[in-house]
C-alpha positions, 0 to 999 in steps of 0.5 A: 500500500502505498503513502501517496496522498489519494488527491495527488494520484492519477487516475491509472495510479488509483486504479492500479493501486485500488486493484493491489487493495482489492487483491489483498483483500480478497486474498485474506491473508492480512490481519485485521487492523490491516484489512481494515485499513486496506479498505479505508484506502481503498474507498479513497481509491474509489473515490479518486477514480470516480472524480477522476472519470466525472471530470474526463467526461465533464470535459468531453462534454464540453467539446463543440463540435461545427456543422461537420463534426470536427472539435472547434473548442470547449463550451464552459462547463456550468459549475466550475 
């Protein structure tokens, strides 16, 4: 498990590690002040991972497209 504060992750990295928290835990063969702290990290993972993707698909979202389909730059996204 890693130190790296969750809020400085990339997306692949909380995926990545989200997936070493599950593997151990589903493996059980850690103590249980471990598993309990495996899962702490990991619903922070999850967390991370869910920000992450809402703001990739913010950002599609706010792609414009011209009458022929091409990208010709990014509309505001209400709320940022």
């Amino acid at each position: 498990m890693s130190d790296t504060p969750v809020d400085s992750l990339s997306f692949e990295q909380a995926m990545a590690e989200l997936e070493q928290v599950v593997g151990k835990l589903e493996r059980g063969d850690v103590a249980l002040e471990e598993s309990i702290a495996l899962y702490e990290r990991g619903a922070l993972l999850k967390k991370r991972c869910e920000t992450k993707l809402k703001e990739a698909e913010e950002k599609v979202a706010a792609i414009t497209l011209d009458g022929d389909g091409n990208p010709t730059g990014l509309k505001p996204v209400e709320g940022m």
